[in-house]
N, C-alpha and C positions, 0 to 999 in steps of 0.2 A: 529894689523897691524899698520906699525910707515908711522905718514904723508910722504912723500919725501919734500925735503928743496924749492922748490917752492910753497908745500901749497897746491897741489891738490892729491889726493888719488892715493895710487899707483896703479898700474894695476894690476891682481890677477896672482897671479903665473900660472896661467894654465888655459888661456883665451880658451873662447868658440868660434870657429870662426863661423861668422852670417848665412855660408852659412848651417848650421849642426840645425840651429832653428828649422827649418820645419819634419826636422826628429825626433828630443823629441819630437814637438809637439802632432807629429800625433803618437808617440811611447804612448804619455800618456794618449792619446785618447782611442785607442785601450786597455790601460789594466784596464780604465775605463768603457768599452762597458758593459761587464759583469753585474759588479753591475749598470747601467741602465738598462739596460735587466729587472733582477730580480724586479726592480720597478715598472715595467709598470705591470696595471690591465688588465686579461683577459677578453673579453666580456663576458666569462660565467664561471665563475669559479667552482672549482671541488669540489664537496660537500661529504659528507657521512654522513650516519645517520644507526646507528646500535639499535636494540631492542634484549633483550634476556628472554624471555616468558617458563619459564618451562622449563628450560635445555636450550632449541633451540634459537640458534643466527641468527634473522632474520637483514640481511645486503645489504643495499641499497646504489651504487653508482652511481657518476651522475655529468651531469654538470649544471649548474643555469641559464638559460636566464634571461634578464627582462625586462618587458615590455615596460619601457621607452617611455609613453603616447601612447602606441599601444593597442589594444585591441587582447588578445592571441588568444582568440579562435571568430569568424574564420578569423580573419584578418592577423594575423601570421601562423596562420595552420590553411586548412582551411579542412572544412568539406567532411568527404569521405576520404583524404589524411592518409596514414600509416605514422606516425611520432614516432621514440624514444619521452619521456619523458623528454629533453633535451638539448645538445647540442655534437659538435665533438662526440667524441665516445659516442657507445648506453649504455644509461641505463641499470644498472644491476640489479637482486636481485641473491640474495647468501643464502641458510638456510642448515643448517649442520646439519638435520633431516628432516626428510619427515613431511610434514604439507598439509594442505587444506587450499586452497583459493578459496573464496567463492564458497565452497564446494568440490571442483576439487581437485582430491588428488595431488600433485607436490614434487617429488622424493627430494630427498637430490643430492643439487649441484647447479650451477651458472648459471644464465638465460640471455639474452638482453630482453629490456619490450619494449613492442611495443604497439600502440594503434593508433585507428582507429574513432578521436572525429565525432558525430553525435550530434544531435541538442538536442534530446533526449532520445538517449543510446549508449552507448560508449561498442566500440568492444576491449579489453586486451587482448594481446600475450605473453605468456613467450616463448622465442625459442631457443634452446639448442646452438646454434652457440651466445656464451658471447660477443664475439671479434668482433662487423662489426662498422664503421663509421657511423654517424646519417643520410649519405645521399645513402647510401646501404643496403636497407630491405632484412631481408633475407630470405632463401626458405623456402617455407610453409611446407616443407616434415619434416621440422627440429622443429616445431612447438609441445611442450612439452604441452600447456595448451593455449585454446581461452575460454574466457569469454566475458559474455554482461552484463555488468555496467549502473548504472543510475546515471545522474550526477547529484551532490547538487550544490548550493549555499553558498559561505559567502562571508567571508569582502575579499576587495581586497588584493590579495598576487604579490606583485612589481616583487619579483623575485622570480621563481618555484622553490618549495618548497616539499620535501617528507616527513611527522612526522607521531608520534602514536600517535592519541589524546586519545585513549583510550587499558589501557595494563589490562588484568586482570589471572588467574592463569591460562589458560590455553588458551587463545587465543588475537588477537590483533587487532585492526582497523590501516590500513595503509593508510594514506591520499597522493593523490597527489595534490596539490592545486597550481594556477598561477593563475591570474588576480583574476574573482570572482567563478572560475569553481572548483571544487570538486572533484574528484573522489575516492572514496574509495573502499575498500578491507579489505576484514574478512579472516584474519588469524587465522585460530583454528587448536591446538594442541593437543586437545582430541583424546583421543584413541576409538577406533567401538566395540575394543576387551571389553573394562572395561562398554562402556552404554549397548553394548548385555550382561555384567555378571551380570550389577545392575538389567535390564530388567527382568532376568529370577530368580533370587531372588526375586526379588515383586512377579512374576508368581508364582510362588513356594510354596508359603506362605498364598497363596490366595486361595480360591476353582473355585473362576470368575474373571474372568478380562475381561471385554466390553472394556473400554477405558483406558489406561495410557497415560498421559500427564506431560511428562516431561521438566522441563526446564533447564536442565542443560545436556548438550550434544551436539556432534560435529554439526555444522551447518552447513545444509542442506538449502538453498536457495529456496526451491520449494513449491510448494500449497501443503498444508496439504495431501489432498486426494492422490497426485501423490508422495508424498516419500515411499519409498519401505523399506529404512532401517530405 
């Protein structure tokens, strides 16, 4: 661009008139909304945490609370109240083989988890309707598996957390854990078919059998005297 012979810059060929400013402006607002949007953090973000134990893909989705100097249980949820494990949509569990959780057989397919914190024993829902919002429990008719859990203790967890702390060949512990509360779950993938085959091969071979005491087999959560299988 060549100065003009008084010295001052010329004018640009194809001036912007002042009144058209406020329309870029807000044009380049708008097609930066987006990638602000995408920046901003959710209060509960969406988590997932898969395990695969003997074939079986146990898969856990979810959203993260945290506690943010609150204490979760029961100041955040309180006691008696049916709560997802969660936030916005309910919690899921997904296994793409039939399995036992603590000890309750649970078909092959996709759950919402529910649960019912007490002070000390926690009531667990898996219930066939995957799809409801965390502030919509859904019908009990629809209810696949209720469990009565006992809740541990450990270190504080800031923001709710699902993991395996322990995987082995044929079964898994599933933890749910926020603040310093616990709850766990015995995933075993033992088959009844293979410990009644080993059962009757010991029988077999023996002329008596008073007691066998097995420790490798599907768990059974219950007083010795009262398990039937």
């Amino acid at each position: 661009m060549t100065p003009s012979r008084s010295g001052n810059p010329p004018s640009p060929r194809f001036p912007i008139p002042y009144s058209r400013f406020p329309v870029l402006l807000g044009l380049a607002v708008l097609l930066a909304a987006p990638n602000l949007a995408g920046a901003q953090v959710m209060p509960s973000e969406k988590g997932t945490v898969t395990q695969t134990v003997d074939g079986t893909t146990i898969t856990i989705e979810y959203y993260r609370p945290v506690a943010r100097g609150r204490t979760p249980f029961p100041d955040v949820v309180h006691w008696g109240r049916m709560w997802t494990p969660g936030a916005n949509w309910a919690t899921t569990l997904e296994v793409d083989q039939p399995i036992r959780l603590n000890g309750n057989p649970v078909p092959k397919g996709k759950y919402s988890i529910w649960m019912i914190p007490q002070l000390d024993e926690w009531t667990v829902i898996l219930n066939r309707d995957a799809r409801r919002f965390h502030t919509q429990p859904p019908a009990p008719s629809d209810e696949e598996v209720r469990l009565a859990v006992k809740p541990a203790t450990g270190a504080h967890m800031e923001t709710l957390a699902f993991y395996f702390p322990v995987v082995t060949r044929d079964g898994a512990t599933l933890d749910m854990h926020w603040g310093t509360t616990i709850i766990p779950l015995k995933a075993d993938l033992g088959s009844l078919a293979e410990v009644r085959y080993m059962i009757n091969r010991v029988c077999g071979s023996l002329d008596r059998l008073d007691i066998l005491v097995n420790n490798a087999g599907t768990n059974i959560p219950e007083p010795f005297v009262e398990v039937s299988e």
